[in-house]
C-alpha positions in Angstrom: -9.4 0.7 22.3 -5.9 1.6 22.4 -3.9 1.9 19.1 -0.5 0.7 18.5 0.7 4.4 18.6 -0.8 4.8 22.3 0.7 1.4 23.4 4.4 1.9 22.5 4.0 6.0 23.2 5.2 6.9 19.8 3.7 10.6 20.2 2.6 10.2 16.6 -0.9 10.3 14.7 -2.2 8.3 11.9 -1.0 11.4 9.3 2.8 10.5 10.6 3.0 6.8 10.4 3.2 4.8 7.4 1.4 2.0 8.8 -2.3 1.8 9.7 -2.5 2.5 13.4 -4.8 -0.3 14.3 -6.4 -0.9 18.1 -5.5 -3.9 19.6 -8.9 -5.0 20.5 -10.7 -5.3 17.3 -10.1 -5.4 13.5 -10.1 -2.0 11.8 -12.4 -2.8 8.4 -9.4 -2.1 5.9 -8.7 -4.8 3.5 -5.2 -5.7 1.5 -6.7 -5.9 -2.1 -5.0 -7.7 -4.9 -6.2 -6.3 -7.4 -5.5 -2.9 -6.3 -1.7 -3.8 -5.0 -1.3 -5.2 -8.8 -1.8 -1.8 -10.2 0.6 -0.1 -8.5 4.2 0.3 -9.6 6.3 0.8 -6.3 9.3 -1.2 -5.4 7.0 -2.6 -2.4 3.8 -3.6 -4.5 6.0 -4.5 -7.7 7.8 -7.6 -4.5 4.1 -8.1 -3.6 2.8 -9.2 -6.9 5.6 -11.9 -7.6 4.0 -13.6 -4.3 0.5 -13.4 -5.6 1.2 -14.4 -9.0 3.7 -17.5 -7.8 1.1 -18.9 -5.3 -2.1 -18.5 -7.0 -0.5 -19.6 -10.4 1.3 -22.8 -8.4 -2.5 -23.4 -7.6 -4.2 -22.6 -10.5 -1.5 -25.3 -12.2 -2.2 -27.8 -9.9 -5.9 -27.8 -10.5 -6.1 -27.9 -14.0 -3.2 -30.9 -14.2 -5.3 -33.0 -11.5 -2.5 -32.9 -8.7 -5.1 -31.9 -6.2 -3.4 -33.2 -3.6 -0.7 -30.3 -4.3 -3.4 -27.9 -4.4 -5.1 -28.8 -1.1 -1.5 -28.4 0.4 -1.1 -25.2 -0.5 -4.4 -24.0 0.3 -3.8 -25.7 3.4 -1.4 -23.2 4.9 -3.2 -19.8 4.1 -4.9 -18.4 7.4 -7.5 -16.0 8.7 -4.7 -13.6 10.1 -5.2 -12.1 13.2 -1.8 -10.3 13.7 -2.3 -7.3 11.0 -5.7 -6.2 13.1 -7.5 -5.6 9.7 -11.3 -7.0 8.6 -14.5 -6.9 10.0 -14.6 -8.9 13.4 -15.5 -7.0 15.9 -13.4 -8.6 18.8 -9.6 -10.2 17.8 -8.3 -13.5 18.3 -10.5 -15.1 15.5 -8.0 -17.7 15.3 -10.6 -19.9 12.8 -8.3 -20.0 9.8 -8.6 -20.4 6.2 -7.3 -24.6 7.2 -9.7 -27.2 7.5 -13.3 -27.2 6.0 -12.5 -23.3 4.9 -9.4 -24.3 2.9 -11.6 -27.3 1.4 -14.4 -25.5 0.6 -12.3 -22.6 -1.1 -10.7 -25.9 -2.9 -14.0 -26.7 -4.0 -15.0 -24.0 -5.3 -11.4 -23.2 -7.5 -12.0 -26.9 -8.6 -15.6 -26.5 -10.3 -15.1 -22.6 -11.5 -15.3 -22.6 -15.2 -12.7 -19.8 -14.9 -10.0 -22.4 -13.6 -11.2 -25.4 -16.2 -10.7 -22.8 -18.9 -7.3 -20.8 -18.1 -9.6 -18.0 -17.8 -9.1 -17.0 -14.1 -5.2 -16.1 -13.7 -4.9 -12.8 -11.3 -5.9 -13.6 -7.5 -7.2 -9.9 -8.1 -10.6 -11.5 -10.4 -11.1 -14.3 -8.3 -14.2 -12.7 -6.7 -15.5 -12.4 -10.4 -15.9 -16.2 -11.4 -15.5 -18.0 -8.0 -18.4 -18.7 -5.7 -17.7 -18.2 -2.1 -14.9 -15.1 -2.5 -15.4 -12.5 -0.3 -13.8 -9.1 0.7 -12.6 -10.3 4.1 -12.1 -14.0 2.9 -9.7 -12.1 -0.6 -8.0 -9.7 2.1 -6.8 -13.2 4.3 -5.5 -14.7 1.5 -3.4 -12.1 0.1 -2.2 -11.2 4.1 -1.3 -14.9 4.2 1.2 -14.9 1.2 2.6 -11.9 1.9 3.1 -12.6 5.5 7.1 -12.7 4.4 7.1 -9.0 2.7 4.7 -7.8 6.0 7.2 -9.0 8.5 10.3 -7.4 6.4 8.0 -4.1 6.4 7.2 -4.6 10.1 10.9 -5.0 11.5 11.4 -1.8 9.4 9.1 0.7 11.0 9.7 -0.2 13.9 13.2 0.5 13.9 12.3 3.9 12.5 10.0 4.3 15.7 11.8 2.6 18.2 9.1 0.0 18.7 10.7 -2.8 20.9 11.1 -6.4 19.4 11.0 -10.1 20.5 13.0 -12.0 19.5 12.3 -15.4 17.9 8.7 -15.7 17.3 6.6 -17.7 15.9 5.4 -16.0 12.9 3.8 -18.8 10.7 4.1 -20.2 7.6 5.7 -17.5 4.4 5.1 -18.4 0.7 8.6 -18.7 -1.4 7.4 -17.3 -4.5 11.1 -19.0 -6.8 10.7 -22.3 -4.7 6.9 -22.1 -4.8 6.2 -23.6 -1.4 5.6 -22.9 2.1 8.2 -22.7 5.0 7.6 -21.5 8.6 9.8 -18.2 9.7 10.7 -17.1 13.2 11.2 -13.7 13.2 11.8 -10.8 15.5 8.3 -8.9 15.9 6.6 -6.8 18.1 3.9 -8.3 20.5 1.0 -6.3 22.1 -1.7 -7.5 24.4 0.0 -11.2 24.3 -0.2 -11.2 20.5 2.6 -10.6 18.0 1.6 -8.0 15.0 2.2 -7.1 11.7 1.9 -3.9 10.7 0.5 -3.6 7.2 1.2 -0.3 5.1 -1.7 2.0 4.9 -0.9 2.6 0.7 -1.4 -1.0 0.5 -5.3 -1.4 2.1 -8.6 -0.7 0.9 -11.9 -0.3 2.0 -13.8 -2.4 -1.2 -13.1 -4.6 -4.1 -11.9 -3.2 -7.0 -12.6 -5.9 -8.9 -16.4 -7.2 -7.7 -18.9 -9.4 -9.5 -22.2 -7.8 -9.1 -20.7 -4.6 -10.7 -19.1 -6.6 -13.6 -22.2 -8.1 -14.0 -24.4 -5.0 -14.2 -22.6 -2.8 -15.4 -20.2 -4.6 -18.0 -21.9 -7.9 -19.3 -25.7 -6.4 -19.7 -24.5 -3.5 -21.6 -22.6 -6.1 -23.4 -25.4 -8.0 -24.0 -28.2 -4.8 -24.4 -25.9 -4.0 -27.9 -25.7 -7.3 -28.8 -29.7 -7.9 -28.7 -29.8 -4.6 -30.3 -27.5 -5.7 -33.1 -29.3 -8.9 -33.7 -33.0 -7.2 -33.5 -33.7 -9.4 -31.0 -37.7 -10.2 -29.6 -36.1 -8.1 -26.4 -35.8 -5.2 -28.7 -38.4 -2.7 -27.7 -39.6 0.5 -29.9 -40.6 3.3 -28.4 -43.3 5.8 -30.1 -40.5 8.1 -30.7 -38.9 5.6 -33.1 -35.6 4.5 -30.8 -34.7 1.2 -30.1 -34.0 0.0 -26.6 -33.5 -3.0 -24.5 -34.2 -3.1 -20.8 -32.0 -4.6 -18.3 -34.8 -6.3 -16.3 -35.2 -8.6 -19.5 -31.7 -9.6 -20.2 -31.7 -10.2 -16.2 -34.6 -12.8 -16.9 -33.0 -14.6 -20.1 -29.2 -14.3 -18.5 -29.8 -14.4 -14.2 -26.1 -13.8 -12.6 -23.9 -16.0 -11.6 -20.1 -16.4 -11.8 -20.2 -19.5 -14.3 -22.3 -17.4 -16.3 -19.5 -14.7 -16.6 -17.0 -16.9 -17.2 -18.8 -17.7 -19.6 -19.6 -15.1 -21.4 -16.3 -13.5 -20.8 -14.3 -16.4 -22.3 -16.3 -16.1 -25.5 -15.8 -11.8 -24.7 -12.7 -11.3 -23.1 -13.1 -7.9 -24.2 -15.6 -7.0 -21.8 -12.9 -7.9 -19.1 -10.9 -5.9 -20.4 -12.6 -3.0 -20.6 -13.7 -2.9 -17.2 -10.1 -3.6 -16.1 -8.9 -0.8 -17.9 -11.9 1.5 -16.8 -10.0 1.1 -13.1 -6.2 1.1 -14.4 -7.4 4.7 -16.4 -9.2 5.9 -13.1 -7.8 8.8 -11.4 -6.4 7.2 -8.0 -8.1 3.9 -8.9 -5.1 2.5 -7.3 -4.2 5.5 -5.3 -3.5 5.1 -1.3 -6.6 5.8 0.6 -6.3 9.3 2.3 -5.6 9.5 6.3 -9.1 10.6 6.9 -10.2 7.8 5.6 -8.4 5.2 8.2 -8.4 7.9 10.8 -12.5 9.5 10.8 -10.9 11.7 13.5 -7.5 12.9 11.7 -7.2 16.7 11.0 -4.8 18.4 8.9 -4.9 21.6 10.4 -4.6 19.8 14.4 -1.8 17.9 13.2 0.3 20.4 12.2 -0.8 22.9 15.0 0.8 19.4 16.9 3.9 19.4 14.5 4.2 23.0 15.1 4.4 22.8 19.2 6.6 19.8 19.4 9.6 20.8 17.5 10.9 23.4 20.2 10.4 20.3 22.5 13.8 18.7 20.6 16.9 20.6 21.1 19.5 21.3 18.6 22.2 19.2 18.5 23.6 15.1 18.7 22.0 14.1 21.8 18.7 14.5 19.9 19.4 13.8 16.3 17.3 10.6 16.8 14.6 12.1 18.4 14.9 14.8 15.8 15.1 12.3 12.8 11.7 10.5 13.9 10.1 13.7 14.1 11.4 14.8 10.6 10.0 10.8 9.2 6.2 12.0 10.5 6.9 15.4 9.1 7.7 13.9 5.5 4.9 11.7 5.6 2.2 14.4 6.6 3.8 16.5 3.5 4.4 14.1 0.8 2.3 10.8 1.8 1.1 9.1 -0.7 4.0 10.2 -3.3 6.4 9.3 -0.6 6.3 6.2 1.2 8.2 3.5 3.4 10.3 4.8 4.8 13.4 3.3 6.2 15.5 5.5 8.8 19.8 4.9 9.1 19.5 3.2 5.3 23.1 1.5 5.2 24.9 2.3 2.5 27.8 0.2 0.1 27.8 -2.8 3.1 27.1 -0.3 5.8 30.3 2.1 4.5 27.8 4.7 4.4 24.3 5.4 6.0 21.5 7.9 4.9 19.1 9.2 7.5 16.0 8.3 6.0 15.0 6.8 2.5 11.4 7.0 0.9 10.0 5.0 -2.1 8.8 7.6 -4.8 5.4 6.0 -5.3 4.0 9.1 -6.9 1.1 8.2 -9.8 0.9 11.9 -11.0 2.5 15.3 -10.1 6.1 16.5 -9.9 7.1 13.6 -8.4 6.0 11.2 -11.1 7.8 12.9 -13.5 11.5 12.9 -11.2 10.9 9.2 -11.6 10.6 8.9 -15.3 12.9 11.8 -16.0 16.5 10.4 -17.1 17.8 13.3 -15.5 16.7 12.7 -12.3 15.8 8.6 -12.2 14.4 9.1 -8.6 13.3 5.7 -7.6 13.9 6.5 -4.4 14.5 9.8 -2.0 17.4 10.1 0.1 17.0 12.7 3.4 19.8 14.1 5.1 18.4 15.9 8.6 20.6 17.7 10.3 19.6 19.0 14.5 21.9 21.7 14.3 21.8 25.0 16.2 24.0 26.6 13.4 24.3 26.6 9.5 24.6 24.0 7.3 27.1 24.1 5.3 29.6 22.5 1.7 30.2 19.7 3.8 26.6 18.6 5.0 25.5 19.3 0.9 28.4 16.7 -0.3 27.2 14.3 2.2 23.6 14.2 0.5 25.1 14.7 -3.2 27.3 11.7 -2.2 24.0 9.6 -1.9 23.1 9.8 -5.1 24.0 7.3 -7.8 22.1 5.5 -10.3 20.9 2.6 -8.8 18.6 5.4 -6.2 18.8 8.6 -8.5 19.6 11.9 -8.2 17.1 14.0 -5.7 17.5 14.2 -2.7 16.0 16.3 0.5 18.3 17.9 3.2 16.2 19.1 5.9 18.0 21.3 8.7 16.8 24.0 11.6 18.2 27.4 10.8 19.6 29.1 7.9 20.8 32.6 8.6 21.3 33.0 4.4 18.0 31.2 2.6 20.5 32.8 -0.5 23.4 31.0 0.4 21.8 28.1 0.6 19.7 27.6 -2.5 23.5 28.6 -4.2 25.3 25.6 -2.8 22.2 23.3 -4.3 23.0 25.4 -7.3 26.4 24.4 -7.3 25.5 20.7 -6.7 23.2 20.8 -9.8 25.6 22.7 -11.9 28.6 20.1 -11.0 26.1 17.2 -12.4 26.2 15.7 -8.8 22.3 15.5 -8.9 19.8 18.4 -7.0 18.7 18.9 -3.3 15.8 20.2 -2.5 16.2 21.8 1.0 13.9 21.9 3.5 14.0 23.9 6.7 11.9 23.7 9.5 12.2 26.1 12.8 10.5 27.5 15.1 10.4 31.2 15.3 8.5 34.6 16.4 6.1 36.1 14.9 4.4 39.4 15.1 1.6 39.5 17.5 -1.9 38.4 15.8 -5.5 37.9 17.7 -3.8 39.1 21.0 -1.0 36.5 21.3 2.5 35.2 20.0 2.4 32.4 17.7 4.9 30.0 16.8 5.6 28.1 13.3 7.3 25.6 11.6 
């Protein structure tokens, strides 16, 4: 089962890419949720949502004014994508599609929902709530399928980061306009593995489950709704124990109020609160919409291998021009072991004021807690983004590499920064010219240096460290 990392020899593991590292064989079960790309607040997920919210509003619209014909067209172009390599067949090129009987069905099923009659259901992220037929797999294709566009735009960008070889021109399908609200096909430049072209699908962005899911809602939500409300009315369901308490038993309401999704539309149009507080229970939850961790995409990743690997291959790159690239890619996996998920997409050779300037590589803050949370809603710092400045030198850096990075800051991308660089022969010296950067009010560098050096002998051999 070879991954994409094996198959374009990018001598980097799932803990250095920013992309899920899917096999080319069969579909790694990770989903693109809705529901959990809505809750974030990242450049990336904040372009996402206006796709999910045009399209499924465009078809929401047409349903409820009777222009099926409008709906079933734009139902008509969403696919079961086989390109991102994510869902639960076990061998690829499903090729089946969400067109046809699957697109009528889903049709169908939007048609008679009570949650569509009523205005109710308006987030793509609910639908498995109150439509029949909505599935995990069947969610994840729909949301790949409109944002096909954003997916290529993230796809040409890693792989220039990773040197991952395009072709040109192809075929990529139909991508949703979310101003014009329609459909177009796009050719683009993409890379293609085992005959197949792929998208490569940010790992922040998947999940293994529903957020959002009915049979929770329902038990957990609606018949503890419904326990309080039979114990406010004294109800015939209200039992008393010999203690003298008052309870209601699930089992019962079950009986008098069996589950299914007209039923909670139901009860939540007459209750929206109950909606709401479960939506907030996962909006308040600690990494409710938090990137899943590398283990969990990788049930082989190790921390502690990884960098033992990061550790061995830097004295593989030599100081100086001729490997500044090389030296740059390694620095991009480095980053993302540290600072993944706070830091995320990046984009290496960022041009600059219409390519007048270019910064080595640029991350998204995407931080949801932490120091780097508060750099983005500080006014003093407004870091939005992270510029990185690596330098492959063999000597010091120096006044004029620290002005280069202080010269990236503005306030359209903020004022942090990184300059990462290979030897410092005064750490002093150093932290006083970020000093000075600070001081000036030209923004504040964090620097970074990784090297390789000696150490002292321990358990009977040298050892060498980044």
């Amino acid at each position: 089962m070879p991954k994409i990392s094996k198959i374009y020899k990018l001598n980097a593991t799932q803990g250095e890419l920013d992309f899920v590292d899917i096999t080319t064989d069969r579909d790694t079960p990770l989903f693109l949720e809705p529901y959990a790309i809505s809750l974030r607040t990242d450049a990336w997920s904040e372009h996402c949502k206006d796709h999910l919210i045009s399209f499924f509003d465009a078809v929401i619209q047409a349903i409820r004014s009777g222009n099926d014909d409008r709906a079933r067209a734009l139902l008509g172009y969403l696919s079961e994508p086989d390109e991102t390599g994510l869902g639960y067949s076990t061998s690829r090129g499903r090729g089946r599609g969400v067109r046809g009987e699957k697109a009528q069905r889903l049709f169908r099923a939007l048609k008679r929902s009570r949650a569509v009659q009523t205005g109710l259901l308006q987030d793509l992220g609910e639908a498995d709530l109150f439509v029949d037929g909505i599935s995990l797999d069947g969610l994840s294709d729909i949301t790949t399928s409109v944002l096909r566009g954003p997916l290529i735009d993230y796809t040409q960008k890693q792989c220039g980061n990773w040197d991952i070889p395009l072709k040109k021109d192809v075929a990529a399908g139909y991508v949703w306009d979310p101003t014009l609200q329609q459909w177009h096909p796009r050719y683009a430049d993409l890379p293609v593995a085992k005959g197949r072209h792929v998208l490569l699908v940010p790992k922040f962005s998947v999940r293994r489950t529903l957020l959002l899911n009915s049979q929770e809602y329902y038990s957990r939500y609606v018949l503890d709704f419904l326990k309080e409300e039979e114990l406010k009315r004294g109800s015939g369901l209200v039992n008393v124990l010999k203690n003298g308490s008052r309870v209601v038993y699930k089992k019962d309401i079950k009986e008098t109020n069996p589950f299914s999704k007209d039923f909670l539309a139901r009860i939540t149009t007459d209750n929206p609160q109950i909606l709401d507080s479960y939506k907030k229970f996962y909006s308040e939850l600690p990494d409710a919409d938090g990137a899943p961790k590398n283990s969990e995409i990788d049930k082989g990743f190790s921390e502690p291998a990884l960098a033992r690997a990061l550790i061995e291959r830097l004295p593989s790159i030599p100081p100086g021009n001729d490997n500044a690239t090389v030296y740059h890619r390694f620095m991009i996996g480095v980053l993302e072991f540290l600072f993944y998920p706070n830091l995320i997409y990046p984009i290496a050779e960022q041009k600059l004021h219409d390519g007048r300037k270019r910064i080595d590589i640029m991350y998204t803050n995407a931080a949801k807690g932490g120091f780097f949370e508060r750099v983005i809603k500080s006014k003093q710092f407004s870091a939005h983004v992270i510029p990185v400045e690596c330098k492959n030198y063999s000597k010091d850096v120096k006044n004029p590499e620290f002005d280069q990075i202080s010269s990236r800051f503005g306030n359209a991308r903020g004022w942090l920064g990184f300059m990462c660089y290979r030897k410092s022969s005064d750490d002093h010296l150093v932290l006083k010219r970020c000093a000075d950067i600070a001081s000036d009010g030209r923004g504040f560098v964090i620097p970074i240096r990784v090297e390789t050096q000696s150490q002292p002998e321990r358990d009977g051999g040298d050892e060498r460290h980044a």
